[in-house]
N, C-alpha and C positions, 0 to 999 in steps of 0.2 A: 382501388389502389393498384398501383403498377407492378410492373414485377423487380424493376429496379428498388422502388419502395419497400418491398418485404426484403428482400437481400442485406439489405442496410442496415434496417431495423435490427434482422438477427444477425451482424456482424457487431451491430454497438452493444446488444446486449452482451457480447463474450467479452467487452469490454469495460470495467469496472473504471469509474473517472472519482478519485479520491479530490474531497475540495479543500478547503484553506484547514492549516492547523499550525499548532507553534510548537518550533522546536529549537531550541538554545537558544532561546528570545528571541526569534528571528520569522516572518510568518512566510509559510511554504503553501504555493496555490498550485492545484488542480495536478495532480498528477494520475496518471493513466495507469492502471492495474490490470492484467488478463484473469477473468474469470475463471477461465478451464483450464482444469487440473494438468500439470505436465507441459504447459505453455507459457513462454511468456514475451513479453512487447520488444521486438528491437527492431530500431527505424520505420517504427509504427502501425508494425505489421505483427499478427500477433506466426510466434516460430517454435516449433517443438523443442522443447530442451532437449541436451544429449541423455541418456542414461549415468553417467559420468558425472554432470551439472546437478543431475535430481538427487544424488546419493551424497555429493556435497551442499550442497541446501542444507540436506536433510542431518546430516554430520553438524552442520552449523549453526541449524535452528535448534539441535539437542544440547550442544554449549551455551547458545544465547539464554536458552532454559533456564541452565546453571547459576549462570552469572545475577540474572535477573531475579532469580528469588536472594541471591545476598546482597543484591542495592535496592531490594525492593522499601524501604523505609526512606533513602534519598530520593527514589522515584516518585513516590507520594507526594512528599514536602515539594519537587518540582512541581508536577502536577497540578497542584490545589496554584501556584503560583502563577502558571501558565493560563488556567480557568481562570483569576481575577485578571490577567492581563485579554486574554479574549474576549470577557464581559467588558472589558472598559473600551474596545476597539467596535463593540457591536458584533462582532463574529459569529 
């Protein structure tokens, strides 16, 4: 293997590729996720967050918390309805 070759390989792996899934009836393909902690994708390059961006995240992902455990019974009822429409697509 080359050395271009290994370079690659451990740059895809920091990169997480999320594949098809549905959301509001609608199907959403392949989108790109960075793996490592404190980083994330923009213009395809993976970029250090600010300390600023990571504290709101993190602010943000402790509301979404909230919210999600009191619609958590509508999220279901979507759910199961989402998985019969991905069965019927082959997904």
């Amino acid at each position: 293997m080359t050395e271009s070759n290994t370079s690659e390989g451990l740059s895809e792996a920091r990169i997480k590729v999320i594949k098809a899934r549905i959301r509001n009836g609608k199907v959403q393909r392949r989108k790109r996720v960075s793996n490592v902690k404190g980083y994330t994708i923009r213009n395809n390059k993976l970029v250090r967050m600010s300390p600023k961006e990571r504290i709101d995240r993190k602010r943000g992902a402790r509301r979404g918390k909230i919210k999600r455990r009191a619609k958590m019974a509508r999220m279901i009822v979507k759910r199961k309805r989402s998985l019969r429409k991905r069965a019927s697509l082959g997904l």
